[in-house]
Each structure stands twice: as C-alpha cells, then as structure tokens.
TIZA-309638 format. One record per residue: residue in three letters; x, y, z of N, C-alpha, C in turn; residue number from 1; chain. Coordinates in nm, 2 decimals. Atoms other than C-alpha are relative to their C-alpha. Layout:
% TIZA-309638
site type->ALA; n_u->X; n_v->Y; n_w->Z; ca_u->X; ca_v->Y; ca_w->Z; c_u->X; c_v->Y; c_w->Z; seq->NUM; mol->A
...
This chain:
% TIZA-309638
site type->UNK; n_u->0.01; n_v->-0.13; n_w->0.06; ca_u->-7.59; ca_v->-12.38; ca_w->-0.53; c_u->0.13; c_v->0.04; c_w->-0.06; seq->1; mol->A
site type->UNK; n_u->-0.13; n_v->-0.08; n_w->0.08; ca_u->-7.32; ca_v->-12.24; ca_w->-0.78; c_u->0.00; c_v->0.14; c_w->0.06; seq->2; mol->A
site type->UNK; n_u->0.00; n_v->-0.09; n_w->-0.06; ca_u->-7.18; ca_v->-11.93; ca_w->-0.69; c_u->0.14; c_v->0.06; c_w->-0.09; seq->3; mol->A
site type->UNK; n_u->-0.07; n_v->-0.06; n_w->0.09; ca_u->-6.92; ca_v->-11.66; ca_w->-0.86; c_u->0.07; c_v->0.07; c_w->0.14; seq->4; mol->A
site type->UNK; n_u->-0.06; n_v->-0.12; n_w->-0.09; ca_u->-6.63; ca_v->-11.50; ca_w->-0.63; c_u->0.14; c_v->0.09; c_w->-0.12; seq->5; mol->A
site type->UNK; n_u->-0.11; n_v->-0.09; n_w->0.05; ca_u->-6.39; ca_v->-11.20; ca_w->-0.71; c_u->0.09; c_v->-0.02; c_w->0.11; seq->6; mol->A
site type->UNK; n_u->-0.10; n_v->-0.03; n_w->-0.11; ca_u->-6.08; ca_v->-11.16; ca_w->-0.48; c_u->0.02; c_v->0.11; c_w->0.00; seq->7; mol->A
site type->UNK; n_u->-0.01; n_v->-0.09; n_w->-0.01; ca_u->-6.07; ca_v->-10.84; ca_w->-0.33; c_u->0.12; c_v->0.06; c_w->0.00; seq->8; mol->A
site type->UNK; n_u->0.07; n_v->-0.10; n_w->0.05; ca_u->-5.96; ca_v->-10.56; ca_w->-0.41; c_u->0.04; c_v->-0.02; c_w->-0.12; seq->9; mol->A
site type->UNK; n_u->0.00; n_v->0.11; n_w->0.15; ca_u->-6.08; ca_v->-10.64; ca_w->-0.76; c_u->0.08; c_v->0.16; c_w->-0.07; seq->10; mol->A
site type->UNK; n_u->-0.02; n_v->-0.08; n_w->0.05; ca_u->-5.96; ca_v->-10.42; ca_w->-1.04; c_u->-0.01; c_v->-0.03; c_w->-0.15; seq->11; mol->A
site type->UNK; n_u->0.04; n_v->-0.03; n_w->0.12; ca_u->-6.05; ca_v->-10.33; ca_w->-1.39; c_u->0.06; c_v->-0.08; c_w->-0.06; seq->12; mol->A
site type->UNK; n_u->-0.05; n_v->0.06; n_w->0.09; ca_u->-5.92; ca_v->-10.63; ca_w->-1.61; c_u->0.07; c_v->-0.11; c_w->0.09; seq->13; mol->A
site type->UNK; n_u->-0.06; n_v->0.08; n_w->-0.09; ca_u->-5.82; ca_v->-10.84; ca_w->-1.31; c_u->-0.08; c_v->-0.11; c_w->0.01; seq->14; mol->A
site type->UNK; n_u->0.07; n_v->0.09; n_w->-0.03; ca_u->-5.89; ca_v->-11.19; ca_w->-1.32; c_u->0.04; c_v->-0.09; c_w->0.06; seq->15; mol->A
site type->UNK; n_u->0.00; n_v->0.09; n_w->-0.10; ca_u->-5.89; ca_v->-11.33; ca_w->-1.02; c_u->-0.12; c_v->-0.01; c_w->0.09; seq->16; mol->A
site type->UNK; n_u->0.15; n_v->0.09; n_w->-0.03; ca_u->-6.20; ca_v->-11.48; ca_w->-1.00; c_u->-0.04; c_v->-0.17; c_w->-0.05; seq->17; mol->A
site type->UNK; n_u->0.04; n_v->0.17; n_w->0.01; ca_u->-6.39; ca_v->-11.84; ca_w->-1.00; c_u->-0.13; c_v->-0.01; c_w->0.01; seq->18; mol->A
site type->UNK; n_u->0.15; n_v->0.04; n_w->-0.01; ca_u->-6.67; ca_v->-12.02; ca_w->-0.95; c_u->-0.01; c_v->-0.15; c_w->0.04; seq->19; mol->A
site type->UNK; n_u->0.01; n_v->0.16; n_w->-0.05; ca_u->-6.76; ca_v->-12.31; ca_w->-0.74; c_u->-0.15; c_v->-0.04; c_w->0.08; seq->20; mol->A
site type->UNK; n_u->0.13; n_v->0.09; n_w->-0.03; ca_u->-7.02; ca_v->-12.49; ca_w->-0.54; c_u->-0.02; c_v->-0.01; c_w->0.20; seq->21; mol->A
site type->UNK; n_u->0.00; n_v->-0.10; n_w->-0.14; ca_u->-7.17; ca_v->-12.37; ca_w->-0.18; c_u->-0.01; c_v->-0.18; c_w->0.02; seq->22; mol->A
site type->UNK; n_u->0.03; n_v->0.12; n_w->-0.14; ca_u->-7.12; ca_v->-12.71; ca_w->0.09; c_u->-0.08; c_v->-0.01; c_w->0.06; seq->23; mol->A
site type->UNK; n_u->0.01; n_v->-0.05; n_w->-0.12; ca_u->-7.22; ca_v->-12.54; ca_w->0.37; c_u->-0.06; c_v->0.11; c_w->-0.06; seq->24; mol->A
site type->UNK; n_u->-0.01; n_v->-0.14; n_w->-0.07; ca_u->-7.41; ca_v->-12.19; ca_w->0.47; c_u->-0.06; c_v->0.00; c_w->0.08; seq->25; mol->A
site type->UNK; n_u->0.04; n_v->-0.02; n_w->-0.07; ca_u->-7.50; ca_v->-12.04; ca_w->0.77; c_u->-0.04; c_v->0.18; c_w->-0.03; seq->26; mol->A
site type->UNK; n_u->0.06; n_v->-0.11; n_w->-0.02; ca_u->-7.62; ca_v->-11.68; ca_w->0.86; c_u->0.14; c_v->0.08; c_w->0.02; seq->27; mol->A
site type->UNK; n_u->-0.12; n_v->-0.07; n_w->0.03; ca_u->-7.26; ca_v->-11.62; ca_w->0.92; c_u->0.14; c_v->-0.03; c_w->-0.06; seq->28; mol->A
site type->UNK; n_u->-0.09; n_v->0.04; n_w->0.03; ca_u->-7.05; ca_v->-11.85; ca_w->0.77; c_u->-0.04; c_v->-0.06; c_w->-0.16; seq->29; mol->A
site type->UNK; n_u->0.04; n_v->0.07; n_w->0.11; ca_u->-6.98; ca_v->-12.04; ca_w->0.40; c_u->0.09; c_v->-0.08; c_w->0.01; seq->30; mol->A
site type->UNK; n_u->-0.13; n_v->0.08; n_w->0.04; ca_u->-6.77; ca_v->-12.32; ca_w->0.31; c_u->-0.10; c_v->-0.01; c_w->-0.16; seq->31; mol->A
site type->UNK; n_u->0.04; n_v->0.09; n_w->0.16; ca_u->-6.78; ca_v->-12.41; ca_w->-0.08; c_u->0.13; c_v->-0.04; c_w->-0.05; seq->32; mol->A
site type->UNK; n_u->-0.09; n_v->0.11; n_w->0.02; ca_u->-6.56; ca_v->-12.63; ca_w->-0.31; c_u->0.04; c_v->0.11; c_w->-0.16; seq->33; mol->A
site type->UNK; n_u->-0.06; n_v->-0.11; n_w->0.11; ca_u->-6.36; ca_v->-12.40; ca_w->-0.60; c_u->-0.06; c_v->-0.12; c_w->-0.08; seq->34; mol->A
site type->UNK; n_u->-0.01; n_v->0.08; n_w->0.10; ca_u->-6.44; ca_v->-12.53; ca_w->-0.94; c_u->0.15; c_v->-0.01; c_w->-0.08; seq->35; mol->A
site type->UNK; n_u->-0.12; n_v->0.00; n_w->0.06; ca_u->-6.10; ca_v->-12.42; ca_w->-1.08; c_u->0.10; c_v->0.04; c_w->0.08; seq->36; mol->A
site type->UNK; n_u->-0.11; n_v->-0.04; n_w->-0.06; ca_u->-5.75; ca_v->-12.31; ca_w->-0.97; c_u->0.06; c_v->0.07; c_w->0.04; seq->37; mol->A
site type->UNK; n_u->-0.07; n_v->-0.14; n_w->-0.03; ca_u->-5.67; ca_v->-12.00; ca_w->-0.84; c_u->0.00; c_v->-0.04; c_w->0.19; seq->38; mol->A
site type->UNK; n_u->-0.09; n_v->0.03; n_w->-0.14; ca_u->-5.46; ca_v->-12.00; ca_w->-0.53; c_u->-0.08; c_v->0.11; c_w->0.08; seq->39; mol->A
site type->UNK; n_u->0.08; n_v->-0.10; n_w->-0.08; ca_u->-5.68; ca_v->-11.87; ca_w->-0.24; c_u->0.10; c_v->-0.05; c_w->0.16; seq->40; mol->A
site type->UNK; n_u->-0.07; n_v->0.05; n_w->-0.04; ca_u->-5.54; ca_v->-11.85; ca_w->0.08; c_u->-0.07; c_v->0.09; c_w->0.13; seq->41; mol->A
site type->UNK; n_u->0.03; n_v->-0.11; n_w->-0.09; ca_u->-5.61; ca_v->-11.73; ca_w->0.47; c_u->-0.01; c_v->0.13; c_w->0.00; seq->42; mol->A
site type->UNK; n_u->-0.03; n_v->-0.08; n_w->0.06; ca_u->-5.67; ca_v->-11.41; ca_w->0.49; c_u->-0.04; c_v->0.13; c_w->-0.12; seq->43; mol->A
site type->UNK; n_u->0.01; n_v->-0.10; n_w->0.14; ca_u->-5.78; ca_v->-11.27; ca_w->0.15; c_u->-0.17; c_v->0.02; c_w->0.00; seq->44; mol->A
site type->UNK; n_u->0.17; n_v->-0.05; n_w->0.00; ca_u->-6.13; ca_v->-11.11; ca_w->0.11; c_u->-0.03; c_v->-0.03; c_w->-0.11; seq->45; mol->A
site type->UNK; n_u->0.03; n_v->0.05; n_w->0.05; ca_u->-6.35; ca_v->-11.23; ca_w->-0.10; c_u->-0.15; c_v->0.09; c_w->-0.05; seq->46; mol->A
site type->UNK; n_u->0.13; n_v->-0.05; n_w->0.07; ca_u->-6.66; ca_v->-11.08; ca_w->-0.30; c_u->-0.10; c_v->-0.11; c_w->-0.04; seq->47; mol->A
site type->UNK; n_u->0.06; n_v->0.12; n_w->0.06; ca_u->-6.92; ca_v->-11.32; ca_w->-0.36; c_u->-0.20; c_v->0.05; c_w->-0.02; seq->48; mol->A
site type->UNK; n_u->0.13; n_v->-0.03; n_w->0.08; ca_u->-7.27; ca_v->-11.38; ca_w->-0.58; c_u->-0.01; c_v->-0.14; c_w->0.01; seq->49; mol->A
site type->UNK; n_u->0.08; n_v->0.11; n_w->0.01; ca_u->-7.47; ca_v->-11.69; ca_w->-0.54; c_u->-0.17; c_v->0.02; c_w->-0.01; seq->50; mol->A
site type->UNK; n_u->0.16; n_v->0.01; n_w->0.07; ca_u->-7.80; ca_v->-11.79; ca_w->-0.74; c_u->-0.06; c_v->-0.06; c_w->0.12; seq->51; mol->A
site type->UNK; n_u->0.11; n_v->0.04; n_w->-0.10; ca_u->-8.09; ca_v->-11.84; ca_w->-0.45; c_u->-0.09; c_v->-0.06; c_w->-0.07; seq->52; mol->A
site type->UNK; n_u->0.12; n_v->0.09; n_w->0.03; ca_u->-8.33; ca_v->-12.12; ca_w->-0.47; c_u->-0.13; c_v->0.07; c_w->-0.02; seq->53; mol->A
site type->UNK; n_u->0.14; n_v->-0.07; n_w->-0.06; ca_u->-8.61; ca_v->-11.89; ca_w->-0.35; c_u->0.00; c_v->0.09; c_w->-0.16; seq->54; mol->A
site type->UNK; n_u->0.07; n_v->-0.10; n_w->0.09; ca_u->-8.82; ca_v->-11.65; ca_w->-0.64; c_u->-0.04; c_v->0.12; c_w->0.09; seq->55; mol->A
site type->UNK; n_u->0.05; n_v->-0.10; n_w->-0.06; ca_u->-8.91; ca_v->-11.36; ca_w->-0.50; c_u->-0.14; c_v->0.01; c_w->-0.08; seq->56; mol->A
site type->UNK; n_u->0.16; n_v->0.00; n_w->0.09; ca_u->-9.30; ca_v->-11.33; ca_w->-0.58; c_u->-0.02; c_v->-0.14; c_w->-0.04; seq->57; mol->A
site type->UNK; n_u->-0.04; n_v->0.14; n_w->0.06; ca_u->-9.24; ca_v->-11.69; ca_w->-0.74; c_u->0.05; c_v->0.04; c_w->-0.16; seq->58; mol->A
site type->UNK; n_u->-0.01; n_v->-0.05; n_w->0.15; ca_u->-9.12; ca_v->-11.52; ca_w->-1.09; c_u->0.14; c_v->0.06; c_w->0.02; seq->59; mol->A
site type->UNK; n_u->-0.17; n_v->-0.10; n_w->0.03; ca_u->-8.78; ca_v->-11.29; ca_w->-0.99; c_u->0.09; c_v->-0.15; c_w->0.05; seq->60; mol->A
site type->UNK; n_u->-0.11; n_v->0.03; n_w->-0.05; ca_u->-8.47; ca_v->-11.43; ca_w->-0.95; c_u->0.07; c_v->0.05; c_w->0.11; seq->61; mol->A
site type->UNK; n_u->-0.08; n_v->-0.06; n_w->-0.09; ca_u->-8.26; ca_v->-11.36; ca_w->-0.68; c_u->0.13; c_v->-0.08; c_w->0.02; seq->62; mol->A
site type->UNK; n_u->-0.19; n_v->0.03; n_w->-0.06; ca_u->-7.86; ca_v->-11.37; ca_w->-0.53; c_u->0.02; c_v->0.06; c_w->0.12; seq->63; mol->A
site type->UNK; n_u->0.00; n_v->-0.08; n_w->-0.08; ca_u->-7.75; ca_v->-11.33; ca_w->-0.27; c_u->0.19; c_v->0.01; c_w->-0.01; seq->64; mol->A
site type->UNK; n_u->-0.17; n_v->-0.06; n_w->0.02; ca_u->-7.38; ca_v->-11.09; ca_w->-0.23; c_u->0.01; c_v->0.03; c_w->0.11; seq->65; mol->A
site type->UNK; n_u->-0.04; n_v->-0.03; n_w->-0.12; ca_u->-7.17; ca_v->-11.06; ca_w->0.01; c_u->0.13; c_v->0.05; c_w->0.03; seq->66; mol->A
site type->UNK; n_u->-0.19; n_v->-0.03; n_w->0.03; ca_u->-6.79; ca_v->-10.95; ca_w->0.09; c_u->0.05; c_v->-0.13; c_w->0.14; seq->67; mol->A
site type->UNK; n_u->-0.07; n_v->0.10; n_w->-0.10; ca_u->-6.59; ca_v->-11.19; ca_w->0.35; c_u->0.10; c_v->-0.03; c_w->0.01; seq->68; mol->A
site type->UNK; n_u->-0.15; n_v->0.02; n_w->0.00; ca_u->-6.27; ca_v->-11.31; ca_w->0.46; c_u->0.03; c_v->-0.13; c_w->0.01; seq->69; mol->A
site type->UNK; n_u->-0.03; n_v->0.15; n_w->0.04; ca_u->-6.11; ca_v->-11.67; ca_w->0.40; c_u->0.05; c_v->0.03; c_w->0.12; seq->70; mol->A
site type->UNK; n_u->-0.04; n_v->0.05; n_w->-0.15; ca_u->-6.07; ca_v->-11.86; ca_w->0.71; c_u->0.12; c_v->-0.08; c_w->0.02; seq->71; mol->A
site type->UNK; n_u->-0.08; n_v->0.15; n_w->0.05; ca_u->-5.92; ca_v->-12.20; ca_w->0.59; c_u->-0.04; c_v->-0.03; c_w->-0.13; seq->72; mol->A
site type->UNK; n_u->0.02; n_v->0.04; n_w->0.08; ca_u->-5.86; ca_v->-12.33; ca_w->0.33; c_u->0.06; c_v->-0.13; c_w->-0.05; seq->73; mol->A
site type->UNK; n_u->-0.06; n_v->0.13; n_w->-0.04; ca_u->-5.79; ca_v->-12.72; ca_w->0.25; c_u->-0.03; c_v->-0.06; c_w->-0.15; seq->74; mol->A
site type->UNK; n_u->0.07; n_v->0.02; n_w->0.13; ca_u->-5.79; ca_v->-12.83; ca_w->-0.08; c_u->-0.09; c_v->0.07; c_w->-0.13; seq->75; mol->A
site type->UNK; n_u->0.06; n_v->-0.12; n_w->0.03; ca_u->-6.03; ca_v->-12.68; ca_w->-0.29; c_u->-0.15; c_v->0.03; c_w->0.11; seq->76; mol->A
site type->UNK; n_u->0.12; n_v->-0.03; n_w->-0.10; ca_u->-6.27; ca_v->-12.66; ca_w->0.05; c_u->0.04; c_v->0.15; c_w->0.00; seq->77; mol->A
site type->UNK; n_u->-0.05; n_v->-0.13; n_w->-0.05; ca_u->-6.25; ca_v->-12.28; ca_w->0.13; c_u->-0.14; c_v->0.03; c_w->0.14; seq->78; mol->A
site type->UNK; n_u->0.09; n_v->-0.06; n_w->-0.08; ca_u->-6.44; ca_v->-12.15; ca_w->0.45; c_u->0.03; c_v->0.17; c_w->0.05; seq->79; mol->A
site type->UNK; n_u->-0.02; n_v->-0.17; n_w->-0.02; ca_u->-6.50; ca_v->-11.77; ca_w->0.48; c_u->-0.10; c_v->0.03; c_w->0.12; seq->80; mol->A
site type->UNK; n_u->0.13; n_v->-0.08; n_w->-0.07; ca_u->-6.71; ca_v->-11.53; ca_w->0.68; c_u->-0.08; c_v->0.07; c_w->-0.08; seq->81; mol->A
site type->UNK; n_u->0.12; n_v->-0.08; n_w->0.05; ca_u->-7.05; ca_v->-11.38; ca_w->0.57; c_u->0.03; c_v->0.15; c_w->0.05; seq->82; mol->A
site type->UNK; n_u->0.02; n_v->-0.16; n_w->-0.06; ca_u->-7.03; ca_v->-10.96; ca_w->0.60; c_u->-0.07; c_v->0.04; c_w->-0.06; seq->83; mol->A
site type->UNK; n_u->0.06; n_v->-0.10; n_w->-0.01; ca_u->-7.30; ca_v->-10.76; ca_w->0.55; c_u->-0.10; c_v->-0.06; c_w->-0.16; seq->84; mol->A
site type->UNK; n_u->0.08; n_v->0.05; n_w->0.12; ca_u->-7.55; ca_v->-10.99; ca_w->0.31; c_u->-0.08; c_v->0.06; c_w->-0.08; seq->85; mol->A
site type->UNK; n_u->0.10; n_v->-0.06; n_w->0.00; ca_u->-7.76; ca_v->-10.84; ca_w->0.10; c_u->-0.08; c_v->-0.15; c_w->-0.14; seq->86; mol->A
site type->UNK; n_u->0.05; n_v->0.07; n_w->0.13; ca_u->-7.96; ca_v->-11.02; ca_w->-0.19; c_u->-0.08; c_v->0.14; c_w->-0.13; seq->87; mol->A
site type->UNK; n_u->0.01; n_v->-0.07; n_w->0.15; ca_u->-7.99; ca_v->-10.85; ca_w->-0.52; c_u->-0.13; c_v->-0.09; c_w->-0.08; seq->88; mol->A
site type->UNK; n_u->0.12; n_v->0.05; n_w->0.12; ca_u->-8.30; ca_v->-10.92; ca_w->-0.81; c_u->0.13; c_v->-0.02; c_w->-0.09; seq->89; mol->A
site type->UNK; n_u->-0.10; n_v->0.03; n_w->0.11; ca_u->-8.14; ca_v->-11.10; ca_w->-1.09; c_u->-0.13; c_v->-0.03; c_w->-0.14; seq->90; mol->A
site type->UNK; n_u->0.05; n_v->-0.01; n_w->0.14; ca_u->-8.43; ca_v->-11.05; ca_w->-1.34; c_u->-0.14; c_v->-0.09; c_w->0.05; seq->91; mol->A
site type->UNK; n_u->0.11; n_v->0.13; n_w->0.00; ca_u->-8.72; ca_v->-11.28; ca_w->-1.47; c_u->0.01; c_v->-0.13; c_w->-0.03; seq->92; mol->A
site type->UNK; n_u->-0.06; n_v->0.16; n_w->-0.04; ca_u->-8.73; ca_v->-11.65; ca_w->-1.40; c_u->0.00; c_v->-0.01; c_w->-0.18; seq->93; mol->A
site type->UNK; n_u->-0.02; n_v->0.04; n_w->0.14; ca_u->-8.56; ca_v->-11.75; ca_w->-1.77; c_u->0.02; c_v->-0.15; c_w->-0.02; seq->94; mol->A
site type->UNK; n_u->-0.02; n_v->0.15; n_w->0.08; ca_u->-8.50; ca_v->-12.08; ca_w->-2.01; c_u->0.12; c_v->-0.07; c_w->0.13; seq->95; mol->A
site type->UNK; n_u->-0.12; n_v->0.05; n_w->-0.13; ca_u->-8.27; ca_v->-12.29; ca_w->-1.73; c_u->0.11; c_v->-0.05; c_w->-0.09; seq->96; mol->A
site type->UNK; n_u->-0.15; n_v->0.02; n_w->0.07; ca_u->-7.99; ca_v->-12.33; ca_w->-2.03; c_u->0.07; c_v->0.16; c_w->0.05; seq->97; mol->A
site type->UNK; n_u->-0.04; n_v->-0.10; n_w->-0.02; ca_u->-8.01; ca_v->-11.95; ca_w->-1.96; c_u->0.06; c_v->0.00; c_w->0.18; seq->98; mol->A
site type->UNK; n_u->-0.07; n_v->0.00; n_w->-0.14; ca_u->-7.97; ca_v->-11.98; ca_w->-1.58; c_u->0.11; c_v->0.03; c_w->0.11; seq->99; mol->A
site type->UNK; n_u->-0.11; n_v->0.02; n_w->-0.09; ca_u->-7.66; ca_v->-12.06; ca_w->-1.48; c_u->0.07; c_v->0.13; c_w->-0.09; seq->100; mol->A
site type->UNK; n_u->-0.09; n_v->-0.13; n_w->0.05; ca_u->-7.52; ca_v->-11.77; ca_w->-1.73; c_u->-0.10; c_v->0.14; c_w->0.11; seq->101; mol->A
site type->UNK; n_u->0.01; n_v->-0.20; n_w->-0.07; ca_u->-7.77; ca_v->-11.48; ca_w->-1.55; c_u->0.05; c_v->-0.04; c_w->0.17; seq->102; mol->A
site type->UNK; n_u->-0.06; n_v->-0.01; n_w->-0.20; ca_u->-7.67; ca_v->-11.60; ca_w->-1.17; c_u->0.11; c_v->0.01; c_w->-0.03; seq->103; mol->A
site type->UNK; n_u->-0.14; n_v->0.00; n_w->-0.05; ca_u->-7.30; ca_v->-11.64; ca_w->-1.24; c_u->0.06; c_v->0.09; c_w->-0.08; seq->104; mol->A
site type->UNK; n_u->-0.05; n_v->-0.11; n_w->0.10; ca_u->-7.27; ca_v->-11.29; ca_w->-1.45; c_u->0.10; c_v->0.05; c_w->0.10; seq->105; mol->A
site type->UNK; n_u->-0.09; n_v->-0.02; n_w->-0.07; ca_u->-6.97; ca_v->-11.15; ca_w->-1.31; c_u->-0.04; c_v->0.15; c_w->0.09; seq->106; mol->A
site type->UNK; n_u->0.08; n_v->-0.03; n_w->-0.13; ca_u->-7.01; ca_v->-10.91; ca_w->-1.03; c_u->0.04; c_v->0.17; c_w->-0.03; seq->107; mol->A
site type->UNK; n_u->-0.05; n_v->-0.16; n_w->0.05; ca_u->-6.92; ca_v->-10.53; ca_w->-1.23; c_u->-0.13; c_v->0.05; c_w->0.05; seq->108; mol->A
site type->UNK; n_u->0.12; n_v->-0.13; n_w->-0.02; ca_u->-7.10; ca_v->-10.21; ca_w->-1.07; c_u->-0.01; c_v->-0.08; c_w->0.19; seq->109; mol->A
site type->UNK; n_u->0.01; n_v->0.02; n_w->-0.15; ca_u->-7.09; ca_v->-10.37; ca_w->-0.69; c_u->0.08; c_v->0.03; c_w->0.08; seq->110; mol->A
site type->UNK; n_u->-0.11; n_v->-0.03; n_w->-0.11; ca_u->-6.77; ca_v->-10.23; ca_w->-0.52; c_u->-0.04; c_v->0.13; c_w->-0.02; seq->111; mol->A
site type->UNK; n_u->-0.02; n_v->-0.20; n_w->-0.01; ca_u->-6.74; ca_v->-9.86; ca_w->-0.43; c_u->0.10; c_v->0.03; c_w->-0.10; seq->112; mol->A
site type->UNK; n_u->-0.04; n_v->-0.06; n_w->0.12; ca_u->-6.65; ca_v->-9.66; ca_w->-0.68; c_u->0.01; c_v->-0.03; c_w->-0.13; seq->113; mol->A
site type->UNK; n_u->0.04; n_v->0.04; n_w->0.15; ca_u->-6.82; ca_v->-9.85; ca_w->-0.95; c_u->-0.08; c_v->0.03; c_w->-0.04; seq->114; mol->A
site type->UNK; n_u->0.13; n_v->-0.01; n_w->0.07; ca_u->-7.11; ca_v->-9.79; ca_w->-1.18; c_u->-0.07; c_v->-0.12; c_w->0.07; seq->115; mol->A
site type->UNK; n_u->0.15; n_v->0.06; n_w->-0.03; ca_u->-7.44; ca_v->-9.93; ca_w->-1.02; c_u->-0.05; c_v->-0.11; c_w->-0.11; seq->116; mol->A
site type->UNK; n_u->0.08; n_v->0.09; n_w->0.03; ca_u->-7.65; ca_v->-10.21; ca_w->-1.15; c_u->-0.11; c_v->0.06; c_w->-0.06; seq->117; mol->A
site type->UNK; n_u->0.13; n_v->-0.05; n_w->0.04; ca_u->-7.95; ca_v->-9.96; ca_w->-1.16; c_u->0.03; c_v->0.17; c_w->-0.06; seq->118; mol->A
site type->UNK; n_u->-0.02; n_v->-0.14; n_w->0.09; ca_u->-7.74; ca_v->-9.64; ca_w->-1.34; c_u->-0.05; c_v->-0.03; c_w->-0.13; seq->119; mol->A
C-alpha cells in the first residue's frame, strides 16, 4: 500500500513531506519504507494518509489517517505508532492511472485549524 506523510506540525508552504510504502501494519503500529529523502528521525510526529484496499459498498474509495510518533528509524525503514485512526471517503472508484494521484493527494483541511474536506 502507498501512503503520503506530513511531519508535524505542518505549516502553510512547508514541505516536509513524502511518500512511501506500508511493510508492516497492525491496529497499533506501522513500519513503511520512505520513497525519498527527508531526514526523519525518533521522536517526530507524523501525519499520515494511506489508500485502503477495501471499497466501501464495493464503489468508494477509502484512506485511512492517522497522526503518530516515530519510534525507530533505520535506513529508510521508519516504525511509528497508530493514534486515533480514522478512515476518510476518497471519492468514486476511478481510471487506476488516476488512482495513485486521488489516494496520495496531499493531506490540506486535516489538522486543527484548517479548512475541512467537507466546507
């Protein structure tokens, strides 16, 4: 599963974000593999969006998001904790060139004191 994180606390024009590839998940934990380079490190919280296998109905898409904190990190392995999951609708099941652009849309309107998804 691909997946999109921000480093928290994100801010307006701040790019310190990526995108890599889930190993591992549990119910409370993640390990995944960075695709690119940004220095992560014990420690730092983490915002995350990963595209779910599952349809909801067999037609929606779904993600699931989460916030978390990096545990270890070894290479580009990173292992975090799962806080407070929720899964978000990511639309209707589209062209799968389209795919990997609507799951890994960047994660604007999900922190406090942002504009909503459904304003």
């Amino acid at each position: 599963m691909d997946l999109y994180y921000q480093i928290l606390p994100h801010r307006p024009g701040d790019q310190r974000s990526g995108t890599g590839k889930v190993q591992d998940i549990s119910s409370r934990g993640l390990a995944f593999r960075t695709d690119i380079d940004v220095a992560l490190c014990p420690g730092q919280c983490l915002r995350v969006s990963l595209a779910w296998p599952a349809k909801l109905d067999g037609q929606c898409l779904l993600r699931l998001v989460f916030n978390g904190g990096i545990l270890r990190v070894s290479g580009d392995l990173v292992v975090m904790t799962i806080g407070h999951p929720e899964f978000r609708t990511a639309g209707q099941s589209i062209a799968p060139d389209l795919l990997e652009t609507a799951t890994m849309a960047p994660l604007h309107g999900l922190l406090p004191g942002e504009p909503g998804e459904d304003d």
